[in-house]
Structures are given as structure tokens and as C-alpha cells.
N, C-alpha and C positions, 0 to 999 in steps of 0.2 A: 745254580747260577743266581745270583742275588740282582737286585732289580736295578744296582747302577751297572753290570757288567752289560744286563739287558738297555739298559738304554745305549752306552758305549757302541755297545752292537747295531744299532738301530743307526744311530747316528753316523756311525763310518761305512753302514752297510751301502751298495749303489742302488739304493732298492729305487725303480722307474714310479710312476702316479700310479698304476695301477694294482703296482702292491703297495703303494703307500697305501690306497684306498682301502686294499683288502686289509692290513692290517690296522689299521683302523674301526674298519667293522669288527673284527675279533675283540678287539677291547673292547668295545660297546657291550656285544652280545659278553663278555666276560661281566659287565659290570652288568647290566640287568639279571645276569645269570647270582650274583650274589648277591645282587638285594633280595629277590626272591627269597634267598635263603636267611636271610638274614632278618628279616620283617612278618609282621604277621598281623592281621585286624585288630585296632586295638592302640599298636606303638607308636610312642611318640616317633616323630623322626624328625630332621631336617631336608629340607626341600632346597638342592646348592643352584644356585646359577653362579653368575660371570662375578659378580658383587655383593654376593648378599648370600646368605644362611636362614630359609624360615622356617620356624619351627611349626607343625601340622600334628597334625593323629592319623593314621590311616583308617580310615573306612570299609576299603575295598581294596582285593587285589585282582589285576585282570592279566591277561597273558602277556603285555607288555606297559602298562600303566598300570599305576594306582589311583584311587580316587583321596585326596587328602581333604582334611579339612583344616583349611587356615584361616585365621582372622575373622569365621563366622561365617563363610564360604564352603561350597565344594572344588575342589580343582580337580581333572582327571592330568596325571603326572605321569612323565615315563620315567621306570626305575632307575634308568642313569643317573637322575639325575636324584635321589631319594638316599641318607643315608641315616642310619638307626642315631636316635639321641644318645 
């Protein structure tokens, strides 16, 4: 199933708040689930929020954050939102 037929799906599905919620959570934990994989002490990465892309190093990895260093700071970051330069 390719990812427009999945949204297709999503969008006509009657799904009520509380599987919206739960689905919702799945993609999270998907997306922390692949940074993990994908990152490692050391790599650059980008740090996404709403408007902006910053670029960091990572430092640290913990069971649901990373610790990056941006701009001469430390930040602790959850890997959602974390994706490899």
C-alpha cells in the first residue's frame, strides 16, 4: 500500500477521537522508532520544528531524546522530532 492510498484511507476512514488518538501515537512511536535507527553519537542532524530546520551534532542518545548540541548549547530533544543531515 503506498502512502497516498494510506492517507486516502485515513481520511474517508469514520475513525472516532479516540482512535484518532491512538493513531497518532503509532506514528510518533514510528518516528522515534526510526530515528533511533537512523542516528548515532556523533551525526549531524537536523532538529525540525513548525518553521525551522536546525542543524545540531548529537551527543547523546537516551530512550526517547537526544541530547544535541546546537548553536553552542546543549538541548535534550525528542527523536520525533530529529532527522539525519
Amino acid at each position: 500500500m503506498t502512502h497516498k492510498e494510506i492517507m486516502k484511507t485515513i481520511y474517508f476512514a469514520d475513525l472516532d477521537l479516540t482512535e484518532l488518538n491512538m493513531l497518532h501515537k503509532l506514528i510518533q512511536d514510528k518516528k522515534v522508532e526510526q530515528a533511533k535507527r537512523s542516528i548515532k553519537v556523533g551525526d549531524n542532524v537536523f532538529v525540525v520544528q513548525k518553521t525551522k530546520r536546525t542543524p545540531g551534532v548529537v551527543e547523546d542518545i537516551k530512550i526517547k531524546k537526544a541530547v544535541i548540541r546546537m548553536n553552542g548549547l546543549s538541548y535534550r530533544v525528542p527523536l520525533s522530532m530529529i532527522e539525519a543531515a
